[in-house]
mmCIF file as Biopython writes it, N, C-alpha, C and O atoms, coordinates in Angstrom:
data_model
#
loop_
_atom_site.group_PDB
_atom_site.id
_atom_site.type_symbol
_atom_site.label_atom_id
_atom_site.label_alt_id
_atom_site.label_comp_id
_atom_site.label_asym_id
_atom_site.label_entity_id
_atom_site.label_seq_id
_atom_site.pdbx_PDB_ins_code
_atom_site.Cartn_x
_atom_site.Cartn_y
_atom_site.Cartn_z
_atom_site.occupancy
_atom_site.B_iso_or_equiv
_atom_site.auth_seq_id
_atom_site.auth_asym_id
_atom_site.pdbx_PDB_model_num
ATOM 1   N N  . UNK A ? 1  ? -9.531  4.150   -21.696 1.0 0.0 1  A 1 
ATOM 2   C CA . UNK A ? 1  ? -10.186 3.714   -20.471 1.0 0.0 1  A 1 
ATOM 3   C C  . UNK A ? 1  ? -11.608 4.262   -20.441 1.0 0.0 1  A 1 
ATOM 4   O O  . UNK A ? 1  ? -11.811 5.421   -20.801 1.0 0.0 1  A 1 
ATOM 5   N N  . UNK A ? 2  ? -12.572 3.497   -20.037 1.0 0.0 2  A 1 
ATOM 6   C CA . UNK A ? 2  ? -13.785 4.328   -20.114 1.0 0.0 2  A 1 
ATOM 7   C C  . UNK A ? 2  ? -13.999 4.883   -18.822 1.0 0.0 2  A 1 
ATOM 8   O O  . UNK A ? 2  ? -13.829 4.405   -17.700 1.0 0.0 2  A 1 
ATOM 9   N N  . UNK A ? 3  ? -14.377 5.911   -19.184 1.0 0.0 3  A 1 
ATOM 10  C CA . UNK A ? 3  ? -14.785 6.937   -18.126 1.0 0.0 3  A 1 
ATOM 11  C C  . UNK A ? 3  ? -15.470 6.769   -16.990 1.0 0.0 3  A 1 
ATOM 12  O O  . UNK A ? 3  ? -15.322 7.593   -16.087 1.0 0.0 3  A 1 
ATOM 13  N N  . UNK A ? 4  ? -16.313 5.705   -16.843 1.0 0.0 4  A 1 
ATOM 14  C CA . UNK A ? 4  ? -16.990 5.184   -15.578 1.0 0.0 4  A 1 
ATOM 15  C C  . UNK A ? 4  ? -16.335 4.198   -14.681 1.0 0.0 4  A 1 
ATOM 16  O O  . UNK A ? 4  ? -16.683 3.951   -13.526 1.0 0.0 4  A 1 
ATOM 17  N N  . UNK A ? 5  ? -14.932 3.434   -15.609 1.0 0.0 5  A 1 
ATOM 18  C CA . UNK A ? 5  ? -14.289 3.086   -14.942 1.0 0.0 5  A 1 
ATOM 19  C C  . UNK A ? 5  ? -12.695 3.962   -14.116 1.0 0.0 5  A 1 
ATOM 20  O O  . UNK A ? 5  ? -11.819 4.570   -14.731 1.0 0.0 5  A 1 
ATOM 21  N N  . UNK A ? 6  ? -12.781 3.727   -12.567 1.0 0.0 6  A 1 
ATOM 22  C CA . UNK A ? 6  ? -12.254 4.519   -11.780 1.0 0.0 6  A 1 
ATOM 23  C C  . UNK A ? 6  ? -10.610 3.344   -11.317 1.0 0.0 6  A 1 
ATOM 24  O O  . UNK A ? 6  ? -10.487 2.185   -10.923 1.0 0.0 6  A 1 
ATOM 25  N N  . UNK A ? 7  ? -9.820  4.260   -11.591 1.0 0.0 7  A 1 
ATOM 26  C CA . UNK A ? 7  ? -8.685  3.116   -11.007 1.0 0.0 7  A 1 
ATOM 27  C C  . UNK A ? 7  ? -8.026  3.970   -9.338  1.0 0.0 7  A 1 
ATOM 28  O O  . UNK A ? 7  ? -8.225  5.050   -8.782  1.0 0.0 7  A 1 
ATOM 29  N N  . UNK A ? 8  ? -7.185  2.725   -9.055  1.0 0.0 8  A 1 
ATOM 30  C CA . UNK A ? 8  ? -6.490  3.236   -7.990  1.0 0.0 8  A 1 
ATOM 31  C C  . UNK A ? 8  ? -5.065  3.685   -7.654  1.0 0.0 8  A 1 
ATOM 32  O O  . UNK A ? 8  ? -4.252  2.861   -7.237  1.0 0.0 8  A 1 
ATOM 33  N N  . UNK A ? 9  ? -4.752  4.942   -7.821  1.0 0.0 9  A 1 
ATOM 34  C CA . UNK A ? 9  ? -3.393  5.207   -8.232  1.0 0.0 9  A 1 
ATOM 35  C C  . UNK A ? 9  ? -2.392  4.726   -7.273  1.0 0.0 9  A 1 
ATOM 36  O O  . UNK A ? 9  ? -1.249  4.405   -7.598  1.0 0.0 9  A 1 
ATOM 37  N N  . UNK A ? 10 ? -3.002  4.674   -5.721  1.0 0.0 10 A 1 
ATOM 38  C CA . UNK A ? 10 ? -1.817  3.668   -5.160  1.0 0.0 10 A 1 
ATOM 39  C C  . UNK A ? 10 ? -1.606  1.878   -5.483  1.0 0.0 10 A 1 
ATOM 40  O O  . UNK A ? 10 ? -0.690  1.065   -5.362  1.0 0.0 10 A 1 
ATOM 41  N N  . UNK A ? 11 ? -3.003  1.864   -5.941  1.0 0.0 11 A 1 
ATOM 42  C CA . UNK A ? 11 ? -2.726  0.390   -6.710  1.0 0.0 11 A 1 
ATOM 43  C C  . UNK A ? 11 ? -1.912  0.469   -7.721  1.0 0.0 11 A 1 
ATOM 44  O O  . UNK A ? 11 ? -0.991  -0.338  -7.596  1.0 0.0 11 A 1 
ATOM 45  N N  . UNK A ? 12 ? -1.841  1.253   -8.910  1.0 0.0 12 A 1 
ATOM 46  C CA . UNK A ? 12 ? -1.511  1.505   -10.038 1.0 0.0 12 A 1 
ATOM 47  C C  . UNK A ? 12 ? 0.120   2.026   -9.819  1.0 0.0 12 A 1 
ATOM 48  O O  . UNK A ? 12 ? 0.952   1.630   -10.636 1.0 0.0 12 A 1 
ATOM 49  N N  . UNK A ? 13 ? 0.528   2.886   -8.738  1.0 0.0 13 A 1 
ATOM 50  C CA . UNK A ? 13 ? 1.826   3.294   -7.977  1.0 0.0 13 A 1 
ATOM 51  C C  . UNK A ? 13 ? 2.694   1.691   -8.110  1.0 0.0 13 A 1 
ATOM 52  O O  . UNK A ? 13 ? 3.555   1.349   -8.920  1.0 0.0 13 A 1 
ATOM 53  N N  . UNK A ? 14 ? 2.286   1.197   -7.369  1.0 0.0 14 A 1 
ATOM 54  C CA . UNK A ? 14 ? 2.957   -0.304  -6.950  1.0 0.0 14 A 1 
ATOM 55  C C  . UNK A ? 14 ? 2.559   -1.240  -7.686  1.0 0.0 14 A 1 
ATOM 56  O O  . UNK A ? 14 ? 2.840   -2.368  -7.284  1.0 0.0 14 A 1 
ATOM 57  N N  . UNK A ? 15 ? 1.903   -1.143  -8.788  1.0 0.0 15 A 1 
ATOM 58  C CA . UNK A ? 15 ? 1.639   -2.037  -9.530  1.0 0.0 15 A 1 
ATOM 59  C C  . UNK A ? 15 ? 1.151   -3.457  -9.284  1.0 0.0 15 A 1 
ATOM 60  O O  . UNK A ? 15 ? 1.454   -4.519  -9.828  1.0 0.0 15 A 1 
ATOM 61  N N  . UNK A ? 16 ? 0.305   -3.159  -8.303  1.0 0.0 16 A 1 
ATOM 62  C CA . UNK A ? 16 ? -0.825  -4.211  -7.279  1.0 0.0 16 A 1 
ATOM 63  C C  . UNK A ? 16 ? -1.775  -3.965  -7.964  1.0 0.0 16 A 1 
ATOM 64  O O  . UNK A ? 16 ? -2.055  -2.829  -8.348  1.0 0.0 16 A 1 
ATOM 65  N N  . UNK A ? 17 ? -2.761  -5.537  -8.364  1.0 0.0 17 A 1 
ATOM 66  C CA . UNK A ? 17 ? -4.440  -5.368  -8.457  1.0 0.0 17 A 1 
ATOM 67  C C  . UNK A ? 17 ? -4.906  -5.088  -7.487  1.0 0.0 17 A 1 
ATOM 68  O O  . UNK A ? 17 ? -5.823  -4.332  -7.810  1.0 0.0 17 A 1 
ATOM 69  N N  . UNK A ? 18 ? -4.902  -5.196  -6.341  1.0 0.0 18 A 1 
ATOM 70  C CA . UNK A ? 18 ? -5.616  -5.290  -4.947  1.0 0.0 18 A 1 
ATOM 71  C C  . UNK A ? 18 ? -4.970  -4.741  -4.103  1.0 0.0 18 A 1 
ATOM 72  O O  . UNK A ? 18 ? -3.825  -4.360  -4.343  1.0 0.0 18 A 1 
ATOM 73  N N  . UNK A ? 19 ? -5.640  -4.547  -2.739  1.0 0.0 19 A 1 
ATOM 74  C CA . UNK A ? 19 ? -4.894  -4.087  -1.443  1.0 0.0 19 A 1 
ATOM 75  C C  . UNK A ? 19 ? -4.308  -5.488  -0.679  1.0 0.0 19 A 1 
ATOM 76  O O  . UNK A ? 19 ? -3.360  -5.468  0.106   1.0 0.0 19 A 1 
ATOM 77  N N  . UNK A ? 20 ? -5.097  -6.764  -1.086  1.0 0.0 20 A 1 
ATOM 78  C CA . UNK A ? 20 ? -3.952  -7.704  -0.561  1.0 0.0 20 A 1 
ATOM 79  C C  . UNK A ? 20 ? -2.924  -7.927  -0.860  1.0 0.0 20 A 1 
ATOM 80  O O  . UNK A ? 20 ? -1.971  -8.387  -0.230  1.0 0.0 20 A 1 
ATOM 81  N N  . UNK A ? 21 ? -3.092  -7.487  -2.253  1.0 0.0 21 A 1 
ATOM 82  C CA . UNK A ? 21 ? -1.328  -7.601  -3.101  1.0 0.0 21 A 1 
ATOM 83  C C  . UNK A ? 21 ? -0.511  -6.364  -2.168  1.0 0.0 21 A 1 
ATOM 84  O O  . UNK A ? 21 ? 0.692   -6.576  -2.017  1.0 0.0 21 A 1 
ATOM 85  N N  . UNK A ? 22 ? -0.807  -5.688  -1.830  1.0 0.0 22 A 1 
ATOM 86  C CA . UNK A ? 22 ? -0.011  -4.184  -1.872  1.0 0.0 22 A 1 
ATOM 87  C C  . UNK A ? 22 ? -0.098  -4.242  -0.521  1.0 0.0 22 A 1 
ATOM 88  O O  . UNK A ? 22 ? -0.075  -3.046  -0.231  1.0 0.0 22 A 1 
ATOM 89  N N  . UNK A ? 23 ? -0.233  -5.201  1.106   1.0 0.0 23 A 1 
ATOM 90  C CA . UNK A ? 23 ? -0.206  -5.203  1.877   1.0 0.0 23 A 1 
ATOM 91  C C  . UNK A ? 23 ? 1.133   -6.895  1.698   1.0 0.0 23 A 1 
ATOM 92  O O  . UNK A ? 23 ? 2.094   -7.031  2.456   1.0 0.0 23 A 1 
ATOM 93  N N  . UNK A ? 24 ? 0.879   -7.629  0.866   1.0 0.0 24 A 1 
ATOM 94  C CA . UNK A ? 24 ? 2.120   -8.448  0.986   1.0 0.0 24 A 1 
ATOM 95  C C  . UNK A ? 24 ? 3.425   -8.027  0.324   1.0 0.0 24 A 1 
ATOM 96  O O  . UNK A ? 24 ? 4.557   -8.419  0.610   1.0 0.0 24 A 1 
ATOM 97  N N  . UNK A ? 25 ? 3.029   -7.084  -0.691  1.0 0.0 25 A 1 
ATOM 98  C CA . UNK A ? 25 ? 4.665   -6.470  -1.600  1.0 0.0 25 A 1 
ATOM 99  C C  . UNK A ? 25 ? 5.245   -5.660  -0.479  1.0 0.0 25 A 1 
ATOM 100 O O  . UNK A ? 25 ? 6.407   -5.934  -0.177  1.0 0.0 25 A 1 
ATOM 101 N N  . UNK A ? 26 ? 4.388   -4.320  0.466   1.0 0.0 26 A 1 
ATOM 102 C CA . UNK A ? 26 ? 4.918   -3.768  1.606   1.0 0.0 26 A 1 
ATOM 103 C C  . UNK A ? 26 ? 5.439   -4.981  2.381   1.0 0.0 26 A 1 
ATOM 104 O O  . UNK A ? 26 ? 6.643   -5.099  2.153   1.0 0.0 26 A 1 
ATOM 105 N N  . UNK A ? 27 ? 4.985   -5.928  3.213   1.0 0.0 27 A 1 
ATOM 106 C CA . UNK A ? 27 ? 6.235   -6.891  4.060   1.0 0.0 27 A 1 
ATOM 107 C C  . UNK A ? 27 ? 7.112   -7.279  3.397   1.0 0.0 27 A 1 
ATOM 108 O O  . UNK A ? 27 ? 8.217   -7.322  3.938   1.0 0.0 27 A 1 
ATOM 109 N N  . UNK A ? 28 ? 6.976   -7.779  1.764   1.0 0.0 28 A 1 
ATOM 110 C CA . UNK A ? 28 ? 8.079   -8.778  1.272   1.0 0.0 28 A 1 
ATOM 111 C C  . UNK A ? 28 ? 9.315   -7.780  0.816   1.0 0.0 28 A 1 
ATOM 112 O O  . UNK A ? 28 ? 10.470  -8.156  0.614   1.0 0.0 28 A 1 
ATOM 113 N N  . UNK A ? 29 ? 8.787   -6.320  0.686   1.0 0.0 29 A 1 
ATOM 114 C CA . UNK A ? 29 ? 10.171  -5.695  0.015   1.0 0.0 29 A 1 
ATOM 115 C C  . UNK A ? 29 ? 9.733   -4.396  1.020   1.0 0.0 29 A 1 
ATOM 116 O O  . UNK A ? 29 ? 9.156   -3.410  0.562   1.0 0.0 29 A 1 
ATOM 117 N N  . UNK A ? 30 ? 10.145  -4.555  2.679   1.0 0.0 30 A 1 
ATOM 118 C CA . UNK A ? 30 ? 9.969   -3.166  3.368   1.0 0.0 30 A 1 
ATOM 119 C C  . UNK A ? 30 ? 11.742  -2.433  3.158   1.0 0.0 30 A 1 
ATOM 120 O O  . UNK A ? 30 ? 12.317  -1.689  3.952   1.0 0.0 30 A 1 
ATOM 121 N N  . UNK A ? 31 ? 12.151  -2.852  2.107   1.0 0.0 31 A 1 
ATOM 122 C CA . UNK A ? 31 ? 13.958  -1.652  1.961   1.0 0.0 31 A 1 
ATOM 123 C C  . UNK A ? 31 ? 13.292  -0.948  0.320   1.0 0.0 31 A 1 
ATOM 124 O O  . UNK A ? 31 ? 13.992  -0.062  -0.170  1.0 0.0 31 A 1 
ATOM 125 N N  . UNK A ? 32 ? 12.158  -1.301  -0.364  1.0 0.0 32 A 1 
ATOM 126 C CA . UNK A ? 32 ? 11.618  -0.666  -1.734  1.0 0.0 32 A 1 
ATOM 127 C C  . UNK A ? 32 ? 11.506  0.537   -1.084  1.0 0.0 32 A 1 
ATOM 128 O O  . UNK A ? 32 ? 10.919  0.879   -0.057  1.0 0.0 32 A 1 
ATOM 129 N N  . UNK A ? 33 ? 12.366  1.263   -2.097  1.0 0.0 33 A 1 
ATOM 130 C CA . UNK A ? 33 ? 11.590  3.040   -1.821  1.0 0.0 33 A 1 
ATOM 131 C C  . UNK A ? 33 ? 10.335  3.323   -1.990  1.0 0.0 33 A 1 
ATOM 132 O O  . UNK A ? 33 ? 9.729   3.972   -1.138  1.0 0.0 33 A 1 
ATOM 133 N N  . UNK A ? 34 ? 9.777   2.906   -3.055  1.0 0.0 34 A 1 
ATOM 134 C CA . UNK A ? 34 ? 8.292   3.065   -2.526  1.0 0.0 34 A 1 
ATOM 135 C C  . UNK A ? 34 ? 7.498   3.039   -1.084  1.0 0.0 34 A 1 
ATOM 136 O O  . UNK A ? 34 ? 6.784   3.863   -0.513  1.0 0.0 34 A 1 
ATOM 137 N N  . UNK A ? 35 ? 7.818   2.100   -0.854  1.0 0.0 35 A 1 
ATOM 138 C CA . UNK A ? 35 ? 7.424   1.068   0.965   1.0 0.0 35 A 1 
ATOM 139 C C  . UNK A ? 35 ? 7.850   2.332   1.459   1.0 0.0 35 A 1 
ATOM 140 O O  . UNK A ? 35 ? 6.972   3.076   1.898   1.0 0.0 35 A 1 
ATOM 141 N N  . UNK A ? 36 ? 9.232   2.780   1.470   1.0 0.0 36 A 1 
ATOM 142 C CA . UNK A ? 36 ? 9.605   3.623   2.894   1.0 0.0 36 A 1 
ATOM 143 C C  . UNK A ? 36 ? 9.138   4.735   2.684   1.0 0.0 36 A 1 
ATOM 144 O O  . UNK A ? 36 ? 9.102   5.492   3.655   1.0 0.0 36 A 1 
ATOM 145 N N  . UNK A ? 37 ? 8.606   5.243   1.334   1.0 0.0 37 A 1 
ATOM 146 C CA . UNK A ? 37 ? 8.303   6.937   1.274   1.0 0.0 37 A 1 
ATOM 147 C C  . UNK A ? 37 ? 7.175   6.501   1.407   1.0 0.0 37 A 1 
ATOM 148 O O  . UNK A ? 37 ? 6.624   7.557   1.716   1.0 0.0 37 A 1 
ATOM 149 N N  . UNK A ? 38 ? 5.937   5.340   1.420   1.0 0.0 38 A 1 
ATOM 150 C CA . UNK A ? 38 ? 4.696   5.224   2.022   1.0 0.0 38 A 1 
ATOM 151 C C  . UNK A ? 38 ? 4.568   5.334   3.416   1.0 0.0 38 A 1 
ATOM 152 O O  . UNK A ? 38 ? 3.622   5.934   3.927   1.0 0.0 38 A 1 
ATOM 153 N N  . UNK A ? 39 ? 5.804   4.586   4.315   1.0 0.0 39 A 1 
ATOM 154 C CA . UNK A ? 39 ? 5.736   4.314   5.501   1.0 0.0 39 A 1 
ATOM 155 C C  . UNK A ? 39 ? 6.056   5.717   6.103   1.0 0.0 39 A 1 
ATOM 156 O O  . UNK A ? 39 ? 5.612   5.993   7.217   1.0 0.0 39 A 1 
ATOM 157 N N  . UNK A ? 40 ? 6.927   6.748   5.301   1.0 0.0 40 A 1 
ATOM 158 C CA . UNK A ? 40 ? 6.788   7.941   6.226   1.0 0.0 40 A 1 
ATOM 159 C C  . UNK A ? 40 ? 5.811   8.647   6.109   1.0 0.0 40 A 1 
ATOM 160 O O  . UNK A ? 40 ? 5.475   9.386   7.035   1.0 0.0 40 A 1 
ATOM 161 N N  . UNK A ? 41 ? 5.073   8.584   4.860   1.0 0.0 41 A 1 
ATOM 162 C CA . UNK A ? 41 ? 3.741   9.179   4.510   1.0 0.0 41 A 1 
ATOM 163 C C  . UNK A ? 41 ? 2.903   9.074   6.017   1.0 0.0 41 A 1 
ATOM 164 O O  . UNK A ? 41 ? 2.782   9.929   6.894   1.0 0.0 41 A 1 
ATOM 165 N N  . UNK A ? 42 ? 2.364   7.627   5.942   1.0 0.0 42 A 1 
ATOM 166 C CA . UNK A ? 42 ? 1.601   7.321   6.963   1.0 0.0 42 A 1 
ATOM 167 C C  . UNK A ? 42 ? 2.115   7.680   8.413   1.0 0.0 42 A 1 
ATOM 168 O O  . UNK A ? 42 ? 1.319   7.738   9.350   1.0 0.0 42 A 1 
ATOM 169 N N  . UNK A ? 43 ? 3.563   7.936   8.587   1.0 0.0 43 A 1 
ATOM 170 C CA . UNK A ? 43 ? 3.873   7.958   10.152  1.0 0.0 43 A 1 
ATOM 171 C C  . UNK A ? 43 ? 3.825   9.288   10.513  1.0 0.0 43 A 1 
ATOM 172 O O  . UNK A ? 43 ? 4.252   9.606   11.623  1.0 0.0 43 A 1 
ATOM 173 N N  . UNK A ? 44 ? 3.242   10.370  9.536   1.0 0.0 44 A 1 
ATOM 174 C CA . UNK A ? 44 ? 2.497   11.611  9.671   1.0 0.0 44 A 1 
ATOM 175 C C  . UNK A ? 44 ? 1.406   11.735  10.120  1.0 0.0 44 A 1 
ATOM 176 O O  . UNK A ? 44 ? 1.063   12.769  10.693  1.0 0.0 44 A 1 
ATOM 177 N N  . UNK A ? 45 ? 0.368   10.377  9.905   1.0 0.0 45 A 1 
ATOM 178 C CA . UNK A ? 45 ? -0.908  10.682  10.694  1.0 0.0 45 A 1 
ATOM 179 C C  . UNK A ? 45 ? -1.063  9.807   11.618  1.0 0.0 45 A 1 
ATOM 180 O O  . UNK A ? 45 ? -2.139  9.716   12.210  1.0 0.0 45 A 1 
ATOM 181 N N  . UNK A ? 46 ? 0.383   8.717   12.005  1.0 0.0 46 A 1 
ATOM 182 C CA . UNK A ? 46 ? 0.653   8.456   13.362  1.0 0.0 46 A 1 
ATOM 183 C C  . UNK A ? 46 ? -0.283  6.752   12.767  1.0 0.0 46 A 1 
ATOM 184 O O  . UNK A ? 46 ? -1.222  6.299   13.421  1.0 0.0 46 A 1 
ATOM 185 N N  . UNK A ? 47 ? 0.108   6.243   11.801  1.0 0.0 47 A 1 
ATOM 186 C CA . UNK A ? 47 ? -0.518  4.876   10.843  1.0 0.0 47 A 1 
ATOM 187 C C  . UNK A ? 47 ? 0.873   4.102   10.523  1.0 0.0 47 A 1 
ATOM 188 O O  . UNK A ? 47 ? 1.661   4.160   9.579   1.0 0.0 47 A 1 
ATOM 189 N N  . UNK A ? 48 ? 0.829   3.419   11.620  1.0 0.0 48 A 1 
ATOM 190 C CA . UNK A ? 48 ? 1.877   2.142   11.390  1.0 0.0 48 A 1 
ATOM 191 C C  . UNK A ? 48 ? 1.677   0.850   10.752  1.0 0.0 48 A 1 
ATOM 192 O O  . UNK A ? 48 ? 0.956   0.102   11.413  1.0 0.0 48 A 1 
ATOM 193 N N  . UNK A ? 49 ? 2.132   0.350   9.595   1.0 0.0 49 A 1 
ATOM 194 C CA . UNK A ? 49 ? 1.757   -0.429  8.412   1.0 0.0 49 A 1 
ATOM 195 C C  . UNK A ? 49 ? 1.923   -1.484  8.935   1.0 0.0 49 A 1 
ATOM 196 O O  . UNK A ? 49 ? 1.555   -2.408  8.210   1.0 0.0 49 A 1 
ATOM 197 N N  . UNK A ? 50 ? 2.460   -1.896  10.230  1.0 0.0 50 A 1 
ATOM 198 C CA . UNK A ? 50 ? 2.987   -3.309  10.380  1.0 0.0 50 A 1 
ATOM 199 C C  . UNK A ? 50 ? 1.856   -3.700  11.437  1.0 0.0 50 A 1 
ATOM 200 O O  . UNK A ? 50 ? 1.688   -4.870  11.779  1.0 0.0 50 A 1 
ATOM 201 N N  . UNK A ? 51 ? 0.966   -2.469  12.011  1.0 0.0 51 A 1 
ATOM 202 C CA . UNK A ? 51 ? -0.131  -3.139  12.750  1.0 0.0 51 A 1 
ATOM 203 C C  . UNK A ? 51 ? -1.334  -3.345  12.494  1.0 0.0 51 A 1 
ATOM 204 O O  . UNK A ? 51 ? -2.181  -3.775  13.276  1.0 0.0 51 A 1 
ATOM 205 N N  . UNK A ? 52 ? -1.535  -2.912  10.874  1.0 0.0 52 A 1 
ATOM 206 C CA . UNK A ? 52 ? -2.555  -2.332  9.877   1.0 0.0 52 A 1 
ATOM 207 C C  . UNK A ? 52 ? -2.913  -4.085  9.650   1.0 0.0 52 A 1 
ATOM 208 O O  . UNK A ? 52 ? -2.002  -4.826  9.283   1.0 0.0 52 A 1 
ATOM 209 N N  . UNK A ? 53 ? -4.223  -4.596  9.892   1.0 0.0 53 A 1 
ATOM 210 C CA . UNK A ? 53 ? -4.377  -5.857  9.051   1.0 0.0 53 A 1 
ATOM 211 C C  . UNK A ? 53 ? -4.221  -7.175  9.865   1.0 0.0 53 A 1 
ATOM 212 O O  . UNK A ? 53 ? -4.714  -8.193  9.380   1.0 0.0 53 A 1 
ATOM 213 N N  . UNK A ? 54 ? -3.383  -7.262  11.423  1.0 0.0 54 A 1 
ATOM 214 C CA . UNK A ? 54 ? -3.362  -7.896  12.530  1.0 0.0 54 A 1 
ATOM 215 C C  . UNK A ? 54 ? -4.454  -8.528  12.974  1.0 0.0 54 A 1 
ATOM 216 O O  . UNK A ? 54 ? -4.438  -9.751  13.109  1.0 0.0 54 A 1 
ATOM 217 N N  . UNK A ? 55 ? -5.486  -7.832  13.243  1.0 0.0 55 A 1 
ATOM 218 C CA . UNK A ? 55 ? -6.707  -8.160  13.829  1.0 0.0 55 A 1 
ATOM 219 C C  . UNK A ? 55 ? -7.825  -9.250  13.072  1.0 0.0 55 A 1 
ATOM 220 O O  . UNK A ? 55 ? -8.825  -9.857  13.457  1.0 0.0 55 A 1 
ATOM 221 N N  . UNK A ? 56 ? -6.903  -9.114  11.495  1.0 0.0 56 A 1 
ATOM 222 C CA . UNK A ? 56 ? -7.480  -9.903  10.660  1.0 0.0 56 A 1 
ATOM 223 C C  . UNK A ? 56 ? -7.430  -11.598 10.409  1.0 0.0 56 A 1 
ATOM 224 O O  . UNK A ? 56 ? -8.190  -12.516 10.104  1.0 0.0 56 A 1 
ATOM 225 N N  . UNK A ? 57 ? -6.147  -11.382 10.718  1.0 0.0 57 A 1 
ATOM 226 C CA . UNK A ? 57 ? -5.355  -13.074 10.840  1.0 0.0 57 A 1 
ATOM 227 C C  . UNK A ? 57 ? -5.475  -13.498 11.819  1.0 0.0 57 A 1 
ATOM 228 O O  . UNK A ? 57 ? -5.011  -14.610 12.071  1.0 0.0 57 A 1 
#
């Protein structure tokens, strides 16, 4: 990998190119352990995934 290029390990985690990918794999598979040990991650700093992205559509 060259060195100036920077990846994203929660992209790279879930094996998403993008954050749109990795905002539709979280709805389409919310029982993936991944999803739920993200979703408690976030419900530590009080970041609920299902209202994340609303304002957009």
């Amino acid at each position: 990998m060259n060195k100036f290029m920077k990846t994203n390990k929660l992209l790279d985690y879930f094996q998403v190119a993008n954050h749109q990918e990795l905002m539709e794999f979280i709805k389409q598979n919310p029982n993936d352990k991944k999803v739920k040990e993200l979703k408690e991650l976030l419900a530590l700093f009080e970041i609920d995934l299902e209202s994340v992205g609303e304002s957009d559509e």
